[in-house]
Backbone as CSV, one residue per row, in Angstrom:
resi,resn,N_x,N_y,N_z,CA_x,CA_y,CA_z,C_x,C_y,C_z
1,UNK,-9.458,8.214,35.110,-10.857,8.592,35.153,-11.644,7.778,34.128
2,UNK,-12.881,7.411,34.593,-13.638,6.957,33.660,-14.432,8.260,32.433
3,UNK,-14.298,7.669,31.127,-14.892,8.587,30.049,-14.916,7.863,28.454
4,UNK,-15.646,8.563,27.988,-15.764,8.109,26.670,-14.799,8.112,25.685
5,UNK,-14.220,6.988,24.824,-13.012,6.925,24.205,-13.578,6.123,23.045
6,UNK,-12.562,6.009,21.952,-12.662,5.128,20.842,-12.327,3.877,21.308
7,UNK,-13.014,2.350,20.304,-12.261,1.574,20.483,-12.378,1.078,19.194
8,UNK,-11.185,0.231,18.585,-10.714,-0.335,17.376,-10.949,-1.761,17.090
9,UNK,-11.767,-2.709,16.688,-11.980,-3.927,16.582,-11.062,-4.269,15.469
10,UNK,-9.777,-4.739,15.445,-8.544,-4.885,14.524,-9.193,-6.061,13.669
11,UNK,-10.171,-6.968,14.333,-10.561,-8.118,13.178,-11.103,-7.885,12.419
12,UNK,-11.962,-6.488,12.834,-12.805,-6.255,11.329,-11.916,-5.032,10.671
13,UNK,-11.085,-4.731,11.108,-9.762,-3.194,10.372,-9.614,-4.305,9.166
14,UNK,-9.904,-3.122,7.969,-9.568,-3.338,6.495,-8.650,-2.790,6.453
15,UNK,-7.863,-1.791,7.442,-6.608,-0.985,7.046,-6.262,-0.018,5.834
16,UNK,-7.678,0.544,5.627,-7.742,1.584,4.353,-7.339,2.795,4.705
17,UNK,-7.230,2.979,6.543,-6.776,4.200,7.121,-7.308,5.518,7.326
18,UNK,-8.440,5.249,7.011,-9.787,6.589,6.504,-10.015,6.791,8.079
19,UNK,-9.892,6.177,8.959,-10.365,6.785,10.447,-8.522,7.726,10.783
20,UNK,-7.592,7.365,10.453,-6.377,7.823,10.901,-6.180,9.097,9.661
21,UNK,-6.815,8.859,9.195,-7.004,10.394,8.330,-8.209,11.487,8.689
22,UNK,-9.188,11.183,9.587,-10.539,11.915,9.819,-10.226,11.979,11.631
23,UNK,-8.802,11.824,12.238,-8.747,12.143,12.847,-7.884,13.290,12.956
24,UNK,-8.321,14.364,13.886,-7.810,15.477,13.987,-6.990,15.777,14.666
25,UNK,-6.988,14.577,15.883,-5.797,14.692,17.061,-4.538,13.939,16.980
26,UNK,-4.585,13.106,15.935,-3.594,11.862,15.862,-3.583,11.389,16.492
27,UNK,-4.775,10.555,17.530,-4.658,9.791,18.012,-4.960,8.147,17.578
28,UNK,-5.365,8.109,16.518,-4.970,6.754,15.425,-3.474,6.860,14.769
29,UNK,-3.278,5.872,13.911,-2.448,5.547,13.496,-2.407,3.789,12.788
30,UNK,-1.930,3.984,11.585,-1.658,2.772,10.976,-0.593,1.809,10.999
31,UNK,-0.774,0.727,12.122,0.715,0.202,12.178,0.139,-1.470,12.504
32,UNK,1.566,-1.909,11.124,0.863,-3.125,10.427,-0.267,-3.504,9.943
33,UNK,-0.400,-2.451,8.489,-1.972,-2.391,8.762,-2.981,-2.682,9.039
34,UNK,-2.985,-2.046,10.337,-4.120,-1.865,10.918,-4.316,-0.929,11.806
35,UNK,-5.353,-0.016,11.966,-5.840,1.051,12.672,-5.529,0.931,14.540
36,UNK,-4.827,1.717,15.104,-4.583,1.758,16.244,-4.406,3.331,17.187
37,UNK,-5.159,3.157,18.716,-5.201,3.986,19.051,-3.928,4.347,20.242
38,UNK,-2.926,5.481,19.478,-1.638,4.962,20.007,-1.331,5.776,21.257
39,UNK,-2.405,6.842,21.828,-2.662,7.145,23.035,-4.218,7.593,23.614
40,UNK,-4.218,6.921,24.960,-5.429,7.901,25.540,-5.885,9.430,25.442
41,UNK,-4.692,10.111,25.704,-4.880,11.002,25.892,-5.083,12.530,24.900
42,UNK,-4.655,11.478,23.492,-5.110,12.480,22.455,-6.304,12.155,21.959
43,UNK,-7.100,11.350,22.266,-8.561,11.171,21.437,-9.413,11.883,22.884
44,UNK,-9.920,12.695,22.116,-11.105,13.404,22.791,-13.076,12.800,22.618
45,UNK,-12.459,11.555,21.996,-14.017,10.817,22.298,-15.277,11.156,21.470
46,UNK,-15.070,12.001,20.759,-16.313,12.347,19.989,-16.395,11.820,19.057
47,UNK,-15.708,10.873,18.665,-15.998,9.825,17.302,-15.657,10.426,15.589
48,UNK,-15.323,11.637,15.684,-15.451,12.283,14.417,-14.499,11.351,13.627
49,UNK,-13.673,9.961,13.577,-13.528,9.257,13.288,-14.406,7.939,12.631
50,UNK,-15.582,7.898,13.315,-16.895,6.274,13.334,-17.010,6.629,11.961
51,UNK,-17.937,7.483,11.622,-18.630,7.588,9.820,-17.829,7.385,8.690
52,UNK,-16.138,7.585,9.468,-15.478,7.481,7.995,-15.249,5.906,7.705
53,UNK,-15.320,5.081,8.999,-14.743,3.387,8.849,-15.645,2.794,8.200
54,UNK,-15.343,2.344,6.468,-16.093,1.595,5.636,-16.451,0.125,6.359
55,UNK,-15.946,-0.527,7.614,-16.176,-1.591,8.033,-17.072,-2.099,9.390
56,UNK,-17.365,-0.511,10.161,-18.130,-0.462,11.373,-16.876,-1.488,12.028
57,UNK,-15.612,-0.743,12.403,-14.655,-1.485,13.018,-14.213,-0.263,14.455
58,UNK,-15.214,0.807,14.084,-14.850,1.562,15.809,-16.419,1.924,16.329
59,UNK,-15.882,2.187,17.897,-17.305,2.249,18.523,-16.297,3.456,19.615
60,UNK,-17.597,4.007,20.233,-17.273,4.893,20.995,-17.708,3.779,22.490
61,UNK,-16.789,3.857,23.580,-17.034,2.963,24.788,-16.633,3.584,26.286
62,UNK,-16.978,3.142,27.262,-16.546,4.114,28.482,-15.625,3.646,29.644
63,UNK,-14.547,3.373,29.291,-13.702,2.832,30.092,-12.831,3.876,31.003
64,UNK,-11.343,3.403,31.844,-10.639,3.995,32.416,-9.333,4.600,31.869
65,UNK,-9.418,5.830,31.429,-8.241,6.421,30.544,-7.783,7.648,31.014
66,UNK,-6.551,7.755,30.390,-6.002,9.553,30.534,-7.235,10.319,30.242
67,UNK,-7.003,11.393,31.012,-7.663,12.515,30.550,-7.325,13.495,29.156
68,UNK,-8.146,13.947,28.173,-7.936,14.455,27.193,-6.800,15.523,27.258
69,UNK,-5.730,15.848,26.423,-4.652,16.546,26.816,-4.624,17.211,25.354
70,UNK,-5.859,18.852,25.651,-5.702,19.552,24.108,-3.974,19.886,23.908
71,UNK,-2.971,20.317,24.945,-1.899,20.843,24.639,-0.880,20.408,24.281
72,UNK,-0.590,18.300,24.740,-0.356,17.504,24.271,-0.228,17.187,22.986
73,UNK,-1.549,17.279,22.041,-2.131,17.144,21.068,-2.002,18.144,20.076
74,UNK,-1.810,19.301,20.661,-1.003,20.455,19.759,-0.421,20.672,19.446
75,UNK,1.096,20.294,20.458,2.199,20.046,20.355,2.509,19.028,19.294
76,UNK,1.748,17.716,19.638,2.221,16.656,18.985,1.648,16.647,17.171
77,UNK,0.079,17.605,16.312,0.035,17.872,15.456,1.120,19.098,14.910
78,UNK,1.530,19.765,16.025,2.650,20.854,15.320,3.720,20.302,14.676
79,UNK,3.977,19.378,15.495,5.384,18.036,15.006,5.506,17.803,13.814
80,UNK,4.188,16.735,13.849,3.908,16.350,12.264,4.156,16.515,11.210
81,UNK,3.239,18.283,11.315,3.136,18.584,10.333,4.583,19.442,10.000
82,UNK,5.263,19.760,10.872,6.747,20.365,10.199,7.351,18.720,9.610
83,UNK,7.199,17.859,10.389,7.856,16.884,9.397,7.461,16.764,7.796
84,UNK,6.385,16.666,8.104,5.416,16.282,6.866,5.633,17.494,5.632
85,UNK,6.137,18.566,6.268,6.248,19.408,5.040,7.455,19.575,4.049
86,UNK,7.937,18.257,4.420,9.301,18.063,3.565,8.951,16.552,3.169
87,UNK,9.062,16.782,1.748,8.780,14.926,1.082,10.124,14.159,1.339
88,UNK,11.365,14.759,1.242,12.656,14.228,1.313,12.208,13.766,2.854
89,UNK,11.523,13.867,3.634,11.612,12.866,4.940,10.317,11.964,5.013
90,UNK,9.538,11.963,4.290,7.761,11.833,3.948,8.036,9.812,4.334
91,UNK,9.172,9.782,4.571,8.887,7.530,4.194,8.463,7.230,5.957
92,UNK,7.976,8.776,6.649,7.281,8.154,7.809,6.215,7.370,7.747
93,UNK,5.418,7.349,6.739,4.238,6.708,6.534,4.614,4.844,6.356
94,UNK,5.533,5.150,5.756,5.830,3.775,5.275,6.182,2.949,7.177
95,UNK,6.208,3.424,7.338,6.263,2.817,8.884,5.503,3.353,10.200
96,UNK,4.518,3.535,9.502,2.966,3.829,10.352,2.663,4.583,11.370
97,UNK,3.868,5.983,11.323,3.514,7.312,12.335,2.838,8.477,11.642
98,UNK,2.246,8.331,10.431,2.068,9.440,9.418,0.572,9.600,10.097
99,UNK,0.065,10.954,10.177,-1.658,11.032,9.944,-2.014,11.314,8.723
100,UNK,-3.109,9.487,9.038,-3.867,9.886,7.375,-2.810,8.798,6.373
101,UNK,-3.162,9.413,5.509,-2.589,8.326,3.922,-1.511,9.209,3.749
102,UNK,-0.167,9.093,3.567,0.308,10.020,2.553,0.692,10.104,1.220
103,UNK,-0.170,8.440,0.844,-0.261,8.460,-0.470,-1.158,9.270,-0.885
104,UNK,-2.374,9.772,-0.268,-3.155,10.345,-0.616,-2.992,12.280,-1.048
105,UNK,-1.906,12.830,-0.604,-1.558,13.925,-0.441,-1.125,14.410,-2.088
106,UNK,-1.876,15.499,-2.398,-1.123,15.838,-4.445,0.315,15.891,-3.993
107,UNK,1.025,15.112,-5.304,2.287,15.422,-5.242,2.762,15.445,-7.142
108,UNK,3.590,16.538,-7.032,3.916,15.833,-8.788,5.598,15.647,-8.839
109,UNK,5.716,14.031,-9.519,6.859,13.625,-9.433,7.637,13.297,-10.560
110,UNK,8.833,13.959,-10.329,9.940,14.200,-11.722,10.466,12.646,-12.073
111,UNK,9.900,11.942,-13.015,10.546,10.243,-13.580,12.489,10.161,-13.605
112,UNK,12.586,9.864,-12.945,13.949,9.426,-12.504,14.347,9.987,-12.081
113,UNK,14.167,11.263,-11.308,15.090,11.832,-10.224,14.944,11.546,-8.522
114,UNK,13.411,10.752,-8.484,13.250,10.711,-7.010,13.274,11.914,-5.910
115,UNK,13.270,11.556,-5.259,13.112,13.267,-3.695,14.257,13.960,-4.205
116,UNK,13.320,15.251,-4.550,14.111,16.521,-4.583,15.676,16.487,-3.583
117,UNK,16.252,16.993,-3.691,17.975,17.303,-2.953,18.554,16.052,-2.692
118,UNK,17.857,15.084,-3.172,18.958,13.678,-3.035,18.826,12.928,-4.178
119,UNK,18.941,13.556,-5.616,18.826,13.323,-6.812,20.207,12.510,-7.250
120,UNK,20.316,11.168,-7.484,21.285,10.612,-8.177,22.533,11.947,-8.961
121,UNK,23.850,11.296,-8.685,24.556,12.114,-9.817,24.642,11.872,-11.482
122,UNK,23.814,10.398,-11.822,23.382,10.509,-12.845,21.939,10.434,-13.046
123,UNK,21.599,11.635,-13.917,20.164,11.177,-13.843,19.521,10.426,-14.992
124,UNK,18.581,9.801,-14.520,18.086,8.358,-15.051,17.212,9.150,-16.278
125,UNK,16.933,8.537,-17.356,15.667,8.744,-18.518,14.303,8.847,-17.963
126,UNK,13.007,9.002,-18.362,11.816,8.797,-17.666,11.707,7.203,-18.324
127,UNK,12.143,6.543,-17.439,12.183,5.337,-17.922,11.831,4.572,-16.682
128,UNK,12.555,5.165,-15.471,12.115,4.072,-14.186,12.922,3.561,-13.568
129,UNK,12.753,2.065,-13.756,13.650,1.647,-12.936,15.301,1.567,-13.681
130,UNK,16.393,1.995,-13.161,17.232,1.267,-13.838,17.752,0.362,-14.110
131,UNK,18.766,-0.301,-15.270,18.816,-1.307,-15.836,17.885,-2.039,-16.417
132,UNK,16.642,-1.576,-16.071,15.275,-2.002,-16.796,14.549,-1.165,-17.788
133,UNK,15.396,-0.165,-17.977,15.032,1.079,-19.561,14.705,0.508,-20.562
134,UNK,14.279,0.579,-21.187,14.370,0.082,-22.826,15.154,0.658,-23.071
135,UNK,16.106,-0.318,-24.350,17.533,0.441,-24.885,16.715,0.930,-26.155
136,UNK,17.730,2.092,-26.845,17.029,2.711,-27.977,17.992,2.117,-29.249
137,UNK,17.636,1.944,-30.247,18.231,1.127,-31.347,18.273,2.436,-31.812
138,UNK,20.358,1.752,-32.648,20.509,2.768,-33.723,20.057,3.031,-34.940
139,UNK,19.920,4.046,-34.772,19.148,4.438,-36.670,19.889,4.218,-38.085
140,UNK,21.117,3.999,-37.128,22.132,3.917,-39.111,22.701,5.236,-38.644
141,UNK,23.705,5.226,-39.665,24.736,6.285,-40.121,24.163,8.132,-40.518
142,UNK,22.838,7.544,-41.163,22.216,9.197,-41.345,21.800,9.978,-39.787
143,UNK,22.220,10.875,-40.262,21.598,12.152,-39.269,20.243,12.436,-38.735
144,UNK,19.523,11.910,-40.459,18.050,12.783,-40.001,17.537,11.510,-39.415
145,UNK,17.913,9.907,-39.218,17.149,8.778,-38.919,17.592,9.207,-37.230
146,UNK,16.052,8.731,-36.980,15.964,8.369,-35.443,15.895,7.074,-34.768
147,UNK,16.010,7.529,-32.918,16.007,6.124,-32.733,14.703,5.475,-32.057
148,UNK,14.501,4.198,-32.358,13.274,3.536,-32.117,13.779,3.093,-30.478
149,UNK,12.671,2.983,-29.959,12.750,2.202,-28.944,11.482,1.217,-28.703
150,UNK,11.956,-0.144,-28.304,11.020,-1.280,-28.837,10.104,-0.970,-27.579
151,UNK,8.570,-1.283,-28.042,7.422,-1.633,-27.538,7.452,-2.556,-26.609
152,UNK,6.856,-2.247,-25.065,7.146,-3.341,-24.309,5.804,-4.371,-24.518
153,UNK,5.993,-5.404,-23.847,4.590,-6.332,-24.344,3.635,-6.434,-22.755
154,UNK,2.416,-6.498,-23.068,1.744,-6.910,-21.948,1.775,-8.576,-21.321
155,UNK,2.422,-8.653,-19.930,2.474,-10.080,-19.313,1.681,-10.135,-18.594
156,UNK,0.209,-9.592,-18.850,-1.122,-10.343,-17.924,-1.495,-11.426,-18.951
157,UNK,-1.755,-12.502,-17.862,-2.111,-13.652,-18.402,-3.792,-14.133,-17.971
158,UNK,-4.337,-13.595,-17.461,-5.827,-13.502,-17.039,-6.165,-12.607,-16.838
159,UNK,-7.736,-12.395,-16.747,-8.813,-11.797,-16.774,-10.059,-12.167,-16.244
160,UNK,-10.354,-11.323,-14.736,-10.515,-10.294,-14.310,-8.973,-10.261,-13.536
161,UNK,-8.557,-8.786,-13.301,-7.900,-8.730,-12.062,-8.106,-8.023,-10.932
162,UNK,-9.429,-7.422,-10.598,-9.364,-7.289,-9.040,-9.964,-8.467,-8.605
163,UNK,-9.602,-8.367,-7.439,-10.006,-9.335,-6.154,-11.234,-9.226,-6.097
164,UNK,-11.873,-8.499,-6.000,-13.341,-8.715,-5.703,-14.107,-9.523,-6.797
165,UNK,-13.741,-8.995,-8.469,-14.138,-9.684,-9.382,-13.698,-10.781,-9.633
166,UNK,-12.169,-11.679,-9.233,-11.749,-12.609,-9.573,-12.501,-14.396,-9.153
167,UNK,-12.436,-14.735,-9.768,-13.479,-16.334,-9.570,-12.268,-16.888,-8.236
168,UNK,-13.388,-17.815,-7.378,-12.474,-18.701,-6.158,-11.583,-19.745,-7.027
169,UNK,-12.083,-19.810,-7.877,-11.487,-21.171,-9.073,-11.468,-20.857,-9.917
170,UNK,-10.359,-21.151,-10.989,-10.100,-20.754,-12.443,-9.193,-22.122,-12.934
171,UNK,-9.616,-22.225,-14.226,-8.243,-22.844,-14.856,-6.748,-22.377,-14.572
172,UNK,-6.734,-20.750,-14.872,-5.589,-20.427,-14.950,-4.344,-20.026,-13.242
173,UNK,-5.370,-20.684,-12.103,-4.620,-20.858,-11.273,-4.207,-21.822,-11.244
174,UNK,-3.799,-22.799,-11.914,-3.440,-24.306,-12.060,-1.859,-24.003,-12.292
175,UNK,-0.830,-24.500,-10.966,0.135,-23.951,-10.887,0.873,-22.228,-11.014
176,UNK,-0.425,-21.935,-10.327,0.534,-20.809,-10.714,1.283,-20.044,-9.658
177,UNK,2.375,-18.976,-9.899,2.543,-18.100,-8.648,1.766,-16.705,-8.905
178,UNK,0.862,-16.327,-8.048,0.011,-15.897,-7.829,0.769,-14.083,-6.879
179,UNK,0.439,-13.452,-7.619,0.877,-12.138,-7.041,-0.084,-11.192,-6.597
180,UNK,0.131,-10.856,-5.556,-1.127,-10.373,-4.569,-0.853,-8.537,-4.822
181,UNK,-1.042,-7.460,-5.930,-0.903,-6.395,-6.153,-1.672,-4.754,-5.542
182,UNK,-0.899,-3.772,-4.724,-1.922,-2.747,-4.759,-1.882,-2.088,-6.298
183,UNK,-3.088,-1.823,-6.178,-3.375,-1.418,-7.885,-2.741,0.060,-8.273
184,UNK,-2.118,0.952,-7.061,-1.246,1.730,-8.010,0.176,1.565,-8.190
185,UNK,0.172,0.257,-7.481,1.984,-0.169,-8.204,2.270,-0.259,-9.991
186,UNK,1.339,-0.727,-10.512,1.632,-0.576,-11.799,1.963,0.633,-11.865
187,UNK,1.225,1.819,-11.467,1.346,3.013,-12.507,2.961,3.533,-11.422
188,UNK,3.246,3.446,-10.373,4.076,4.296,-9.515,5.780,3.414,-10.893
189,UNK,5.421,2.080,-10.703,6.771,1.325,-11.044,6.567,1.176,-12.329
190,UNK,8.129,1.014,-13.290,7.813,1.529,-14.866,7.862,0.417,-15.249
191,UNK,8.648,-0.388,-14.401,8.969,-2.060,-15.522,7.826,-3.160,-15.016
192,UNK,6.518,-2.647,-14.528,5.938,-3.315,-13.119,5.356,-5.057,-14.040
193,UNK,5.360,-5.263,-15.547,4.828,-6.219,-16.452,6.118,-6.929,-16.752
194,UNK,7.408,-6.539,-16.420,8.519,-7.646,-16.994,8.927,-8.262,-15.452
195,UNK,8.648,-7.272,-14.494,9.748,-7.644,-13.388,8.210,-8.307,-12.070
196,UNK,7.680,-8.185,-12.351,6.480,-8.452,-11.233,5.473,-9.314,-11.983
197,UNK,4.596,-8.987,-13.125,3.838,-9.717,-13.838,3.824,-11.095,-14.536
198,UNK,5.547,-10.937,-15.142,5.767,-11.638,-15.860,5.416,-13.578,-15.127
199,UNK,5.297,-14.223,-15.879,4.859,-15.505,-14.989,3.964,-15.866,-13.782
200,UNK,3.225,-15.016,-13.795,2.330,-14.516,-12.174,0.869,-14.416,-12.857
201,UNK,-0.198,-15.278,-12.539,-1.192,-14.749,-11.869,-1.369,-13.566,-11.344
202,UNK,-2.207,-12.176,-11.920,-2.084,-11.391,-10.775,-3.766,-10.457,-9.991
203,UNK,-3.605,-10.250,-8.822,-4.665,-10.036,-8.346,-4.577,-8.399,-8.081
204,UNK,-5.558,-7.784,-8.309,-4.958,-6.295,-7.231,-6.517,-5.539,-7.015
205,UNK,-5.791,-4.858,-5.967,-6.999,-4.422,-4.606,-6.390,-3.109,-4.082
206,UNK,-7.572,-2.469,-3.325,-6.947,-1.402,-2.489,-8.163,-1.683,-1.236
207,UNK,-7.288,-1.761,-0.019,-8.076,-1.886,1.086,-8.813,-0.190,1.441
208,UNK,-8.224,0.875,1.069,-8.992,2.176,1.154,-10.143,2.225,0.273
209,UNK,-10.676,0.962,-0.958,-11.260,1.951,-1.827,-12.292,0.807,-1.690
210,UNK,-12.032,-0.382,-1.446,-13.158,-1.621,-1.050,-13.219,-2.112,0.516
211,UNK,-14.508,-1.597,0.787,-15.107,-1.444,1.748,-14.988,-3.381,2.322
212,UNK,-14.069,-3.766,2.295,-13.951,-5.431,2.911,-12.721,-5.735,3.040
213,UNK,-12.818,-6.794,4.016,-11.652,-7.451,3.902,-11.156,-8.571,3.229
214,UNK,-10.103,-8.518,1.953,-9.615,-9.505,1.087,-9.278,-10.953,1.351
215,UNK,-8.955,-11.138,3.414,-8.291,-12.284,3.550,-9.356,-13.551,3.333
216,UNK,-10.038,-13.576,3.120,-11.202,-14.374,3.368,-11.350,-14.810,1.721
217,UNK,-11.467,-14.267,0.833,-11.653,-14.429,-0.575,-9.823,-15.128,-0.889
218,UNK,-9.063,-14.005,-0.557,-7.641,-14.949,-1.102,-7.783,-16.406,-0.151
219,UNK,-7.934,-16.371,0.550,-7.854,-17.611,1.433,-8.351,-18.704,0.637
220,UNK,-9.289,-18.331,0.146,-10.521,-19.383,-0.671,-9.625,-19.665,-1.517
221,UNK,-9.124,-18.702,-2.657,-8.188,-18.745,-3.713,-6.938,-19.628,-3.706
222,UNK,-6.302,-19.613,-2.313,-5.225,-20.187,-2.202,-5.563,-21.923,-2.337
223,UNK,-6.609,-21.668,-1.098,-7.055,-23.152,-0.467,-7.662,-23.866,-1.837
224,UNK,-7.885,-23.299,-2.477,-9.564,-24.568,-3.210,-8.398,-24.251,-5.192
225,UNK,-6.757,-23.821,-4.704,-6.295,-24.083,-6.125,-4.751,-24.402,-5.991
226,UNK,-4.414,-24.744,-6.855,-2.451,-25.349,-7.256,-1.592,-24.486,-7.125
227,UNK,-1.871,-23.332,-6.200,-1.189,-22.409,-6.121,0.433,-22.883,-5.589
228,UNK,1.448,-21.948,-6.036,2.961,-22.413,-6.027,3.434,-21.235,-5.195
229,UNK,3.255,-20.340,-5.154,3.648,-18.946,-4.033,2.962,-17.785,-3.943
230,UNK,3.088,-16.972,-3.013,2.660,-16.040,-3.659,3.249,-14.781,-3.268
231,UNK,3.614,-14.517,-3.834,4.471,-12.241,-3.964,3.374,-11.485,-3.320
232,UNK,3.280,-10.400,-2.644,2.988,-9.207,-2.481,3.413,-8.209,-3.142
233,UNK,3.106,-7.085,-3.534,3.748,-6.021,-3.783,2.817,-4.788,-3.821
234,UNK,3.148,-3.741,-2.889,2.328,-2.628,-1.896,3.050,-1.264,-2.234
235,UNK,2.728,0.008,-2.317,3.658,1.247,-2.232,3.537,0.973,-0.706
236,UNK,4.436,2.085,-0.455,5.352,2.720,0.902,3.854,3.053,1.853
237,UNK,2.607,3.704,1.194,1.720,4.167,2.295,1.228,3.381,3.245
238,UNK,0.582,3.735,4.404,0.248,2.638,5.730,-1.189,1.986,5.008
239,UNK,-1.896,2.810,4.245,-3.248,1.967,3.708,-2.548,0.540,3.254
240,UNK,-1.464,0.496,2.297,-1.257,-0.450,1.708,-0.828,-1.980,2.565
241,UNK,-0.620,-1.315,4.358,-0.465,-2.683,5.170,-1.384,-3.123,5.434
242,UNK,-2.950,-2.646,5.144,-4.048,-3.483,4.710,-4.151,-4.757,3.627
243,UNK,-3.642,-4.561,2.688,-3.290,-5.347,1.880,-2.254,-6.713,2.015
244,UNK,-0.921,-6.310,2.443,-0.216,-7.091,2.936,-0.373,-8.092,4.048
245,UNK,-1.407,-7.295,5.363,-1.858,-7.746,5.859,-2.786,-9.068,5.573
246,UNK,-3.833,-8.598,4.624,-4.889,-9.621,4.079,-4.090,-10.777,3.375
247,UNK,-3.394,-10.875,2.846,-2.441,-11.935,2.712,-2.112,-12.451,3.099
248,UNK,-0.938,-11.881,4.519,-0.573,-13.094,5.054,-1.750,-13.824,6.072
249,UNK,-2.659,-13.070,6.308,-3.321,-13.842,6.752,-4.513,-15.132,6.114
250,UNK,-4.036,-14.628,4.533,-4.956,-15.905,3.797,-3.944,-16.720,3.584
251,UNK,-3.090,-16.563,3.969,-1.733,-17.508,3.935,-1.901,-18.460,5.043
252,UNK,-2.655,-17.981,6.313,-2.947,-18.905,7.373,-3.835,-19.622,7.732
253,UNK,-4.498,-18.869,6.907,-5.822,-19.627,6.913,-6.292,-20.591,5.955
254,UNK,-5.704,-20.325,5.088,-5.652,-21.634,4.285,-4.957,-23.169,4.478
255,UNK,-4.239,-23.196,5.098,-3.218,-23.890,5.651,-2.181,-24.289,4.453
256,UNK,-2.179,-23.925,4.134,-0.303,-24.478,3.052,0.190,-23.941,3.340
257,UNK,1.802,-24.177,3.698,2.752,-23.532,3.603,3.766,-23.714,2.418
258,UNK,3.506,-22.042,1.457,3.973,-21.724,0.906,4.930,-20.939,0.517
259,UNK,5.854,-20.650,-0.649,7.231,-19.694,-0.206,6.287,-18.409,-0.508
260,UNK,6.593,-16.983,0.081,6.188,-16.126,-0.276,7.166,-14.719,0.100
261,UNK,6.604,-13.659,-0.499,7.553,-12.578,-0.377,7.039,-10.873,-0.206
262,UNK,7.317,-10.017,-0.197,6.636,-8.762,0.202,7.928,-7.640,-0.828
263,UNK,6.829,-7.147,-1.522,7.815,-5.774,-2.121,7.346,-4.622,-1.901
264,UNK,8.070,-3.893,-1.327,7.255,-2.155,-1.165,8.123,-1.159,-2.263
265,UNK,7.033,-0.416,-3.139,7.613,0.551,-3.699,7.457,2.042,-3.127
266,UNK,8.350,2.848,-3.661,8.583,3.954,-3.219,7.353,5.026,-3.982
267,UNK,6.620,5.820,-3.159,5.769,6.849,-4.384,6.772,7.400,-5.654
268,UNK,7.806,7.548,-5.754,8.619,7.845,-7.088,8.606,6.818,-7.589
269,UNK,8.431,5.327,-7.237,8.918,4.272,-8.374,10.176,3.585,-7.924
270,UNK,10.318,3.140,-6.707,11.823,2.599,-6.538,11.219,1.743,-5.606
271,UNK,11.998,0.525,-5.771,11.648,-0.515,-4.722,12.682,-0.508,-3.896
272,UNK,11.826,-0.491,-2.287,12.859,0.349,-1.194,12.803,-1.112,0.021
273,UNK,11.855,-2.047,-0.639,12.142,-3.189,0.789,11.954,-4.403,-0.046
274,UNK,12.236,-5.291,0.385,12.098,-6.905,0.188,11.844,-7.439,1.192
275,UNK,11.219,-7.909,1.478,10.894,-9.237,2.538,10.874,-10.681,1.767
């Protein structure tokens, strides 16, 4: 039947995910970030999705589709949300069936134990990652001396670091490898200045919280400097394949081919992929 439906213009999707969260039917979804409508028959057409897209990347249009299926759609939010109410299964997001962000959801998380009921049999310090703790120096032979543990150092090497503020040209991109950051990886990962920062240029962005798309500015960045590679590194949520996204595509548009790589961290702090 012909009727009114959403449609998704993926070139202008910033992949911040704010329409797959302001939908009520799940009929969006974030996969590779970018916003997609993954059936006819759960969007009921009224747009209560349009106002939230910081990019004017949906329109309401009248083509030939399923008919709206409330019971479908009931079924399929009942699903969800029994999944969703267990974090020990929550890494659906990380592979773009989640509604909404689920980074965005309160959560409070215990430093080195990770998801409740699948807690290491040793448990880690609030330290992070392991093997990357700071060791604690001995105090000596007395009792009442304690132990120090050394100060880590800051390895940003420039200033500004978001993307939006960062210059197309700098001195300090002159050879560098250039790391393309979502800005709550620092705080999720503990060692995120020895093991990610260190020797890197670094840039960081959130496609949910800036209303644009990054590929166009990194592109510039890549193209018009001495750049040597460049890293990604994103948490697990589907907003963050906005980001990843904008990369590789300033990776193409620039034309060099360069080595590059993709890290996803876990909302506890664990890096769970490499590319």
């Amino acid at each position: 039947m012909i009727r009114k439906i959403v449609e998704i213009d993926e070139s202008k999707c910033n992949g911040c995910g704010a329409c797959a969260e302001a939908c009520h039917e799940g009929a969006i979804a974030m996969i590779n970030g970018k916003a997609k409508l993954v059936r006819d028959d759960y969007c009921d057409g009224l747009g209560d999705c349009l106002p939230e897209c910081p990019v004017d990347a949906i329109r309401i249009v009248e083509r030939e589709a399923a008919d709206y299926d409330a019971a479908a759609v009931a079924e399929n939010m009942k699903a969800r949300q029994e999944a969703e109410s267990c974090d020990c299964h929550g890494d659906h997001g990380h592979h773009g069936h989640g509604h909404g962000c689920p980074g965005s959801a309160p959560r409070q998380l215990e430093p080195g134990h990770g998801c409740p009921g699948s807690a290491p049999k040793t448990v880690l310090a609030p330290h992070g990652c392991p093997g990357s703790a700071p060791q604690a120096v001995e105090g000596g032979a007395s009792s009442g001396e304690t132990h120090q543990v050394p100060k880590m150092q800051s390895m940003l090497r420039q200033w500004p670091v978001q993307i939006q503020l960062a210059p197309v040209r700098g001195d300090f991109y002159e050879n560098a490898k250039l790391l393309i950051a979502a800005d709550c990886t620092p705080f999720a990962y503990a060692n995120f200045h020895e093991d990610f920062i260190k020797d890197h240029v670094v840039l960081v962005g959130c496609p949910k919280l800036d209303p644009v798309n990054y590929a166009e500015k990194l592109s510039a960045i890549i193209r018009e400097n001495n750049i040597k590679s460049v890293s990604v590194v994103r948490m697990e949520v589907p907003c963050c394949g906005g980001l990843q996204n904008a990369a590789m595509t300033a990776l193409q548009q620039s034309g060099k081919f360069l080595p590059w790589s993709v890290t996803t961290i876990s909302l506890d702090g664990k890096i769970i992929e490499k590319l």
